[in-house]
C-alpha positions, 0 to 999 in steps of 0.5 A: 211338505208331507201330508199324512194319508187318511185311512181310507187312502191307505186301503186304497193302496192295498191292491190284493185287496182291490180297494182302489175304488172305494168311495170317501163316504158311505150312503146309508138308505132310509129305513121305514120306520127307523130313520126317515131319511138317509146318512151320509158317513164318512167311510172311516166312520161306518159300522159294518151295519152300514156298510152292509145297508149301503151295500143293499141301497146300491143294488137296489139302484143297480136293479132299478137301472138294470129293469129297462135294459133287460126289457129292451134285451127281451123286446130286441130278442122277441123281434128278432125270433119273430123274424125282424130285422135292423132296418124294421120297427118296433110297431112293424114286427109286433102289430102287423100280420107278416110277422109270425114267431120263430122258434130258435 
């Protein structure tokens, strides 16, 4: 028995293009003031509108997930110019007197 590929199946097999990872549906935010709540669509069935605000909705989460590594980045950096080591602690390396800050 053959099954006919669906159309995002085939763009899929498309490796110059590096397509492989496209997802079955395409996540449309909410708009304020447009659209109350968020679409779902089926990719075939997506203007290039919505790809493009899909688009924006997952770099909006990527930046959201990002923010705490780069604080935690920042903190681990900031410790270690003021001298801390592995086995010292946060509370150690900023809020007692012995720490004082490096410059690289």
């Amino acid at each position: 028995m053959f099954f006919k590929k669906t159309q995002v199946e085939k763009l899929r097999q498309r490796p110059e293009w590096g397509m492989r990872d496209l997802p079955p549906t395409v996540c449309v935010p909410a708009l304020l003031g447009r659209r109350a709540e968020e679409v779902v669509l089926p990719l075939e069935d997506a203007s290039l509108d919505d790809l493009s605000f899909a688009i924006l909705g997952i770099e909006a989460q990527i930046a959201e997930v990002r923010r705490p590594l780069c604080g935690l980045r920042e903190l681990y950096e900031q410790a270690r110019k003021r001298g801390g080591v592995g086995s010292n602690t946060v509370a150690e390396v900023f809020f007692t007197d012995p720490f004082v800050e490096v410059n690289k």
